[in-house]
C-alpha positions, -999 to 999 in steps of 0.1 A, spaced: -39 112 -208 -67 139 -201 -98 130 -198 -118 111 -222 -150 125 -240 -162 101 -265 -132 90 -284 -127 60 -311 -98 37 -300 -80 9 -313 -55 -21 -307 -23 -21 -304 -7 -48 -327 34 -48 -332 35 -13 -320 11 2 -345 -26 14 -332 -48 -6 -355 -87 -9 -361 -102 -44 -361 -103 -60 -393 -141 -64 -388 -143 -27 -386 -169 -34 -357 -172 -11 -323 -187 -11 -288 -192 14 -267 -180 23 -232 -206 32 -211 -208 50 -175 -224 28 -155 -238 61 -132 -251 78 -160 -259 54 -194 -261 85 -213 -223 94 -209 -208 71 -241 -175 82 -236 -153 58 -255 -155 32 -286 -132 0 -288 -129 -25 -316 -147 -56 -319 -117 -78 -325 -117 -112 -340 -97 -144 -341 -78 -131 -369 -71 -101 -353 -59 -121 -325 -38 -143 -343 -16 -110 -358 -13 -95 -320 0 -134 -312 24 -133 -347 39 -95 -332 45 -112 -298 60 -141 -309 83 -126 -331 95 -102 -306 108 -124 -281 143 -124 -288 143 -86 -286 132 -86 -254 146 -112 -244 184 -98 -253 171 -68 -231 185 -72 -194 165 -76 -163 174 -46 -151 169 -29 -179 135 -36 -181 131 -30 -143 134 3 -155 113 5 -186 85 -4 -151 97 30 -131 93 51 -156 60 38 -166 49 42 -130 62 76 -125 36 84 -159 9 70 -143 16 88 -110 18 118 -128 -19 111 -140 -30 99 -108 -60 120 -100 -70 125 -142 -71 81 -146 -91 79 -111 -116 102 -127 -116 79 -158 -117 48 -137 -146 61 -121 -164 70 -151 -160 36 -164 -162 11 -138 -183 31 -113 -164 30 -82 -163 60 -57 -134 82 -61 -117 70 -30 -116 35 -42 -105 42 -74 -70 63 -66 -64 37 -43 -67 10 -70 -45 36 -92 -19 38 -67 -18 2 -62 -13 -3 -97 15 20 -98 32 4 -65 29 -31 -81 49 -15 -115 71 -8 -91 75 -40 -69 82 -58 -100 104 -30 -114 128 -41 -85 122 -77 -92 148 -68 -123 178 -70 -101 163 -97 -79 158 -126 -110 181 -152 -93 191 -185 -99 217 -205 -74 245 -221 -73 242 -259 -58 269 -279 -40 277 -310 -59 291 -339 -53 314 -339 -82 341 -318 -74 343 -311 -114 311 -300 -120 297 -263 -110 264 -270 -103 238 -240 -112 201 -233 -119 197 -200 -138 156 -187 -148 144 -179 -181 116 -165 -197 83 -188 -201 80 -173 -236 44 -157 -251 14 -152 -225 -21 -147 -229 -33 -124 -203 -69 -123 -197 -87 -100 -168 -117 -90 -154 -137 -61 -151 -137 -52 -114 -97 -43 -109 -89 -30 -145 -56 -17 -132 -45 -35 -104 -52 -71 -121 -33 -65 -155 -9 -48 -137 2 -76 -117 4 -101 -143 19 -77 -173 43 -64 -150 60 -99 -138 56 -110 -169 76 -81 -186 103 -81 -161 109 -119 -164 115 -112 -201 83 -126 -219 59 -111 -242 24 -103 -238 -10 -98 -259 -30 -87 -231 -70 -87 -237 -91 -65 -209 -126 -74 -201 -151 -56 -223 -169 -33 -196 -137 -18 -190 -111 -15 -217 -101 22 -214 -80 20 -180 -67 -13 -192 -53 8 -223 -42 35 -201 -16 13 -183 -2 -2 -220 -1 35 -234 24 41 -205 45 9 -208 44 20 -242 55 52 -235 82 41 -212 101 18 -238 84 -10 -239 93 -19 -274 69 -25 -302 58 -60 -303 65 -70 -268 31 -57 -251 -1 -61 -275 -37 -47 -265 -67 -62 -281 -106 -56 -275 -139 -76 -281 -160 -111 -272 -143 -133 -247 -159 -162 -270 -142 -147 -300 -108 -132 -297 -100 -149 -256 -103 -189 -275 -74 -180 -299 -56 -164 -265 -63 -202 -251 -58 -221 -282 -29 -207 -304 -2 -231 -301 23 -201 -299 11 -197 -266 35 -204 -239 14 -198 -209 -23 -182 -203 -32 -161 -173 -67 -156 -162 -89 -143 -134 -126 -140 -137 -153 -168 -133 -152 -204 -121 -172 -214 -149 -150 -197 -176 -115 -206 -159 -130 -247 -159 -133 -240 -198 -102 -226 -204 -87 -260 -185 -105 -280 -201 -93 -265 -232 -54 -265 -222 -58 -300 -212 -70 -310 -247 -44 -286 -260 -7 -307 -274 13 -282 -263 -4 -281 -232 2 -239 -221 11 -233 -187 -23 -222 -169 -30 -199 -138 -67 -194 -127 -80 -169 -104 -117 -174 -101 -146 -167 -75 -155 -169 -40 -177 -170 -14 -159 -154 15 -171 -158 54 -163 -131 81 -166 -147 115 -178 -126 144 -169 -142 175 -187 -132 210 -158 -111 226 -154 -92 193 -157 -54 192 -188 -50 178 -186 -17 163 -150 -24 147 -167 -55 135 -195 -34 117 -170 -15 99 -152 -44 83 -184 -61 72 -197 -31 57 -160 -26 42 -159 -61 25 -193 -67 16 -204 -34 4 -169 -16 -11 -166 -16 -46 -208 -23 -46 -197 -61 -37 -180 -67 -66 -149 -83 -56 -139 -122 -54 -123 -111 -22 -156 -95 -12 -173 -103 25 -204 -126 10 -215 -145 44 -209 -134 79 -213 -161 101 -217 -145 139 -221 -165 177 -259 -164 185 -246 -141 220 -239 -117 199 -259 -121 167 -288 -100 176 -269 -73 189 -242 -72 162 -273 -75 131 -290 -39 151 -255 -25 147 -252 -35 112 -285 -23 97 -283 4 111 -249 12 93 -259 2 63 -289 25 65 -273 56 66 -245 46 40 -252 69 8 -251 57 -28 -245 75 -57 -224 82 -85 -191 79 -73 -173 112 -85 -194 128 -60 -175 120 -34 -200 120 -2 -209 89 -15 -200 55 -2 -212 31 -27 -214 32 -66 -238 13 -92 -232 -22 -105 -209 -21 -134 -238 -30 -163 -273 -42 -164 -266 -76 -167 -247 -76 -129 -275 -52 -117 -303 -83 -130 -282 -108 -114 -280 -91 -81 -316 -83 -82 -326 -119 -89 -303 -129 -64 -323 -111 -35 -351 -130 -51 -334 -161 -48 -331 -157 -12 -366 -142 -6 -383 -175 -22 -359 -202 -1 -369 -185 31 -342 -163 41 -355 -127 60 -345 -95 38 -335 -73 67 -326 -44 45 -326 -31 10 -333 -51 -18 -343 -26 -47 -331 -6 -75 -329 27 -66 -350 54 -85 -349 94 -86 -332 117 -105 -296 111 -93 -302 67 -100 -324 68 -128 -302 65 -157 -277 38 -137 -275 7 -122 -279 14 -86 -293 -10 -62 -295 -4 -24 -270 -26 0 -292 -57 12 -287 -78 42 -303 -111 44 -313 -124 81 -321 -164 90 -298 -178 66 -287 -214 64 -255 -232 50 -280 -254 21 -293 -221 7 -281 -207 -28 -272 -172 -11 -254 -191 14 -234 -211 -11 -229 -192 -49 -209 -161 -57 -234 -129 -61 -204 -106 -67 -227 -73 -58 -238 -63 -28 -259 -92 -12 -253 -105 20 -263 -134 44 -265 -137 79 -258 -167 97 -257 -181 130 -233 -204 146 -239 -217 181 -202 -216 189 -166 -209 176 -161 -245 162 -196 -243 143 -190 -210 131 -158 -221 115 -173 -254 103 -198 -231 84 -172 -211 70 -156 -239 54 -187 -252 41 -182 -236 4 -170 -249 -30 -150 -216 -31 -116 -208 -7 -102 -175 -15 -104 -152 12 -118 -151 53 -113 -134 81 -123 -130 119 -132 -105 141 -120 -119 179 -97 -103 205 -89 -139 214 -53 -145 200 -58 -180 207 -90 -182 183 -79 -160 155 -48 -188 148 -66 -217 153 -90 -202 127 -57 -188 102 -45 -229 106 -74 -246 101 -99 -219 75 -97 -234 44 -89 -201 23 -60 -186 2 -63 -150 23 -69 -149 60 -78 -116 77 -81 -111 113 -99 -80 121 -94 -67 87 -118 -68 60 -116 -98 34 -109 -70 10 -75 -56 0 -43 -70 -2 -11 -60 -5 16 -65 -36 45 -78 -15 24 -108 -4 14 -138 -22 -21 -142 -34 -42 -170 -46 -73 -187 -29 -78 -229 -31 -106 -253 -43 -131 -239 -69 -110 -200 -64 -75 -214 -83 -60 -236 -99 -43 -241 -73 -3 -239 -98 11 -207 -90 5 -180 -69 3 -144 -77 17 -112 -69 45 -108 -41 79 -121 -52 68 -156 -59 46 -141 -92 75 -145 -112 76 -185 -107 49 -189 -130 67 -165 -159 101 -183 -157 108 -218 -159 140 -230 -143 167 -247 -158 196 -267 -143 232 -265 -156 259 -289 -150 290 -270 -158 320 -292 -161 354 -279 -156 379 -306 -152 
């Protein structure tokens, strides 16, 4: 797993690296530097699909016959590769995605503690024994595997996302045809080639490239499918209902979609601290995170004072491509995000907000072959506003005011979306009144909306999930099992 300088790679059906039957390509780009190609990928299509569904299907029993523990395993030693690898796949991620260095071994490492966590899960896939009333019937529910799952994942975490679905999903004894988002396919493949590698056996785990519209409606619509796992964009995940619900054999379905995440800064905050975390959530990763800080809602005491603080942080943060690593902040992962987030500041400019700072592309030498932008903060903002109210996903953020704590958490609630908040108060009091009543999945206090950890439970509410089963922490595997009760009689 060294580097990679411009090689031709394909899917992996049944255990066999195959080109798509269309013989079709597209390129992986750097999104720091256009001109580095450094990778090809096959333009799958549904029929190419359909065979990565066939392999998975037919390999269930395999697996299946495989213990829990003994796939545990199969999950160390595909960590231990990766952690081996650690510093050569953050390169890689870096040159694909576009984060700085920093954020991409710590999304490497996470992937490799989440391989892990679930490793253990192996020895941990319980059912329970029940009293019953009859005292000649043992009473017992035992969990088994949901069967084939379509796994479908974003662009922004290409390791930690598949990771934290394949991995319960292996452990629990199911079988996977996994398709990464387009932009970034290559670390994607770098965490199959390990499972792989590890023992997985052929069949079990399947890796297929291409159009979402193509190859991702056989992922929804095969009625091999078991279940379907997806995280990206409200308006896709509503699709992919809609199509379940139509669906007879109606798949099991878990959404992870967008948000529109508040960070409330109360008056007897510490202002500085409370800089840091804003700049943290809204601008780490260039903004490109559901979890990321999109609205900061702050007490008008304050406000004035805490805004100075704030631009003048965000002045002096330095962007760049992010294997340099003096740099804070990376580009937008293609031009398509980079127009979004550009129109975006538009947006705001023509429905009144003030554009305290940034705003632009960036141009020069060292920008002019990505998709830089500068870190923008929008002033004057109000709740009825589009940059008040839909998901940017870069880094464009909004200002607004609240007159006191009860407004500013009105405000925060005001939002289609629910997936993460937090609060920056030294008043214990306020930060769980605001943890009871915030209506979001994640609540921070004094912590970035950003960054979670893999031994809690993760999932946001309204237009951010559907709201079925969580993710990650040990509850991930409820959505990969189903549970079935035995009445055992013995007299």
């Amino acid at each position: 797993m060294s580097e990679v300088k411009s090689v031709h790679f394909k899917n992996l059906i049944e255990g066999e690296w195959r080109e798509s039957s269309t013989g079709e390509v597209f390129e992986d780009r750097n999104p720091a530097d256009t001109r580095d190609i450094f990778a090809w990928f096959p333009q799958s299509n549904r029929e190419d699909a359909r065979a990565a569904i066939d392999a998975a299907k037919d390999s269930e029993m395999k697996w299946q016959t495989i213990t829990p523990p003994q796939r545990g395993r199969i999950l160390f030693r595909a960590a231990e590769m990766l952690e081996g690898e650690k510093e050569n796949l953050a390169r890689l991620f870096t040159r694909e995605e576009g984060k700085i260095l920093a954020e991409s071994r710590a999304e490497i490492g996470r992937g490799i503690d989440i391989l892990r966590f679930f490793a253990g899960e192996g020895h941990r896939l319980n059912g329970e024994v029940i009293s019953s009333e009859d005292p000649g019937i043992v009473l017992y529910t035992e969990r088994e595997p949901l069967g084939l799952v379509s796994i479908i994942t974003p662009w922004n975490f290409p390791v930690a996302i598949p990771a934290w679905k394949i991995a319960p999903a292996l452990v629990c004894g199911n079988t996977v045809v996994f398709k990464p988002a387009s932009a970034t396919p290559l670390v994607g493949l770098k965490l199959v080639e390990a499972l792989k590698n590890a023992g997985v056996p052929d069949g079990v785990l399947n890796f297929i490239t291409g159009s979402g519209s193509t190859i991702g409606m056989e992922l929804i619509q095969n009625k091999k499918i078991n279940g379907i796992s997806f995280t990206g964009s409200y308006h896709v995940g509503q699709k992919i209902s809609e199509s379940c619900a139509q669906s007879e054999e109606m798949p099991r379905l878990q959404l992870e979609m967008g948000g529109k995440n508040p960070l409330v800064i109360l008056s007897d905050a510490d202002l500085a601290k409370a800089v840091e975390v804003t700049v943290r959530g809204a601008f780490g990763g260039t903004g490109q995170a559901c979890t990321a800080t999109s609205r900061v809602i702050v007490e008008e005491p304050v406000a004035e004072k805490y805004t100075s603080l704030l631009l003048d942080r965000t002045r002096r943060m330095k962007i760049g491509n992010g294997l340099d690593e003096t740099n804070e902040m990376g580009p937008a992962v293609s031009e398509v995000e980079l127009k979004k987030d550009l129109d975006y500041v538009e947006i705001g400019r023509r429905e009144g907000a003030q554009l305290l700072y940034g705003g632009k592309r960036l141009h020069g030498p060292q920008y002019d072959h990505g998709y830089f932008m500068e870190p923008t903060v929008f002033g004057s903002v109000n709740r009825t506003m589009r940059i008040a109210k839909e998901e940017i996903f870069g880094p464009v953020l909004g200002i607004l005011a609240a007159k006191n704590f009860e407004h500013a958490l009105e405000l925060a609630n005001d939002a289609e979306y629910g997936l993460a908040a937090s609060i920056c108060t030294n008043s214990l009091e306020r930060a769980h009144v605001f943890a009871r009543n915030i209506q979001a999945g994640v609540v921070k206090v004094n912590r970035p909306t950003t960054g979670i950890l893999v031994q809690a439970p993760f999932g946001g509410m309204k237009k951010s999930s559907s709201m079925t089963f969580k993710e990650q922490g040990k509850v991930a595997v409820d959505f990969y099992t189903f549970t079935k009760t035995v009445y055992m009689g013995i007299t």
